[in-house]
C-alpha positions in Angstrom: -54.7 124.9 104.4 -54.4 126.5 107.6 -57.7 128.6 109.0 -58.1 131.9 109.8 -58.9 131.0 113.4 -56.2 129.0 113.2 -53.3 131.9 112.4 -55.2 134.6 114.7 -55.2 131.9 117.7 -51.8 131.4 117.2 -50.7 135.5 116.3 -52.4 136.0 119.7 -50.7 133.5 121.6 -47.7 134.7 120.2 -48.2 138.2 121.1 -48.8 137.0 125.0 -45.3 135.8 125.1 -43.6 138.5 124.2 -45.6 140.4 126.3 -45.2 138.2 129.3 -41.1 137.9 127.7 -40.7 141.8 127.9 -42.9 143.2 130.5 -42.7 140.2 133.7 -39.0 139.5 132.5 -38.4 143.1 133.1 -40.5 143.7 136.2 -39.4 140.4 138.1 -35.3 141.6 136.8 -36.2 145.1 138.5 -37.6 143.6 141.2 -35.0 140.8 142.1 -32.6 143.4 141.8 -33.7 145.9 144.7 -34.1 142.8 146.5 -31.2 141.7 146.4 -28.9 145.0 146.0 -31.5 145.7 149.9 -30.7 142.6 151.1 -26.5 142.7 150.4 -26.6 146.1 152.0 -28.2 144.7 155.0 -25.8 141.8 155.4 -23.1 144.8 155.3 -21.8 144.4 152.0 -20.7 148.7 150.6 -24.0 149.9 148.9 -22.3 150.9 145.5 -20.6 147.8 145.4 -24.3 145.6 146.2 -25.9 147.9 143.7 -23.5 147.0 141.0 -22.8 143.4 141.3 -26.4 142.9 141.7 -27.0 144.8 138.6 -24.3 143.0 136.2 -26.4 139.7 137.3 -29.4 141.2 135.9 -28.7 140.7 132.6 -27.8 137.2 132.6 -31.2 137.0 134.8 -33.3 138.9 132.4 -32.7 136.7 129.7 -33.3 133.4 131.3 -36.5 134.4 132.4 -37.6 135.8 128.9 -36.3 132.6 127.6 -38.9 130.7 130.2 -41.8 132.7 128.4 -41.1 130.9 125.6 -40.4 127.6 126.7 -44.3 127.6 128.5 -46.6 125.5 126.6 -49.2 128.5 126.7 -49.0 132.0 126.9 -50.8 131.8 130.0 -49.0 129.5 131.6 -45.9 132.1 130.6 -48.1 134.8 132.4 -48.0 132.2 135.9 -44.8 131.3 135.6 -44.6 135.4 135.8 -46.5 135.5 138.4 -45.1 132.8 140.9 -41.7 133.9 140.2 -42.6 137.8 141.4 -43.9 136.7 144.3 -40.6 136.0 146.5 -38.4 139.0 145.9 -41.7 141.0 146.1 -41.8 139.9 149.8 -38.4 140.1 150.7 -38.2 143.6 149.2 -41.5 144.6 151.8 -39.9 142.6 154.3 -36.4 144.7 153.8 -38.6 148.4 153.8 -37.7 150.2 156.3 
């Protein structure tokens, strides 16, 4: 028989995911995205036409990064993974302010 510490531990570790799966997934999707969409525009690629390619690849991004927050051994390792992989289009987006 499984303990109560046992079930808790794991409802908790289980609630970290999906809170690292829908909140990071979402803010490193958004963020990747003005990157990017910045980024096109500055290589001289038509803004409506970055904006929207860069958007229809957003999906497909999306979910392989809410898939990674399950595939982490720990829901804190999900949270690092996060984490590190905010970090680059968080610079290039300050780098690409104007």
């Amino acid at each position: 028989m499984i303990g109560f510490g046992a079930v808790a531990r794991a409802r908790w570790a289980n609630a970290g995911r999906v809170t690292a799966c829908t909140l990071g997934a979402y803010g490193i999707t958004a963020l990747v995205t003005a990157a990017l969409s910045r980024l096109l525009v500055r290589l001289g690629m038509d803004a409506v036409e970055a904006v929207t390619g860069v958007t229809l690849a957003s999906f497909a991004l999306f979910a392989v990064i809410a898939m990674s927050a399950f595939h982490a051994r720990s829901p804190t390792r999900a949270w690092i993974i996060m984490i590190l992989l905010a970090l680059p289009p968080a610079l290039l987006l300050l780098a690409l302010s104007e």
